[in-house]
C-alpha positions, 0 to 999 in steps of 0.5 A: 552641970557639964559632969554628966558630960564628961561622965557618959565620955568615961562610960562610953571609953568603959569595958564592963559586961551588962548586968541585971539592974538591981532593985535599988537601981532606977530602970532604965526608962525611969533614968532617962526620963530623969536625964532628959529633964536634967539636960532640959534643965542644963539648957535652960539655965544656961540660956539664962547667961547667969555667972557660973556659981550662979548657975550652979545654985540655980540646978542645985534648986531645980535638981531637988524639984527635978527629983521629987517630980520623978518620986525619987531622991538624990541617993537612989539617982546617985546610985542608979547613975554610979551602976550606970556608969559601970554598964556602959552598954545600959548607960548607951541604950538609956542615952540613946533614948534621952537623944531620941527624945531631945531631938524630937522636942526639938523637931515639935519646938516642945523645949521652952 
């Protein structure tokens, strides 16, 4: 759950120039839709106060449901995350659009 913490630390300290998005990539609306649901999904469970392996069997369930909800499947998010993460100016400009949205939920209450 914190990985996709640490793996926008390591985007960001990356020097790779943009690149087109491949087709087998998701675009980058498409991802941060996707990373907004898995950060909501990341706080909601951590507001459950579950040990540790339970948490992660917990985003495990969601993560799978989270996925089909946006028509995709755990490979094609794993690669569009791996090619996001060699663009980090892509992977800064799809954060700043999960960042926007997050506070905005925030500032309407929309986080249940």
């Amino acid at each position: 759950m914190r990985g996709h913490f640490f793996l926008l630390i390591i985007m960001l300290m990356a020097c790779t120039p943009s690149a087109n998005v491949p087709d087998d990539v998701l675009d980058s609306q498409r991802m941060a839709e996707i990373l907004e649901d898995f950060h909501l999904l990341e706080f909601k469970i951590q507001q459950l106060n579950l040990p540790i392996d339970s948490q992660v069997q917990v985003y495990a369930h969601f993560e799978a449901k989270l996925l089909q909800k946006h028509m995709t499947d755990s490979l094609t998010y794993q690669k569009s995350l791996e090619f996001y993460s060699d663009h980090p100016d892509l992977m800064f400009t799809i954060y700043e659009t999960v960042v926007d949205s997050l506070t905005l939920r925030e500032k309407t209450r929309q986080i249940e």
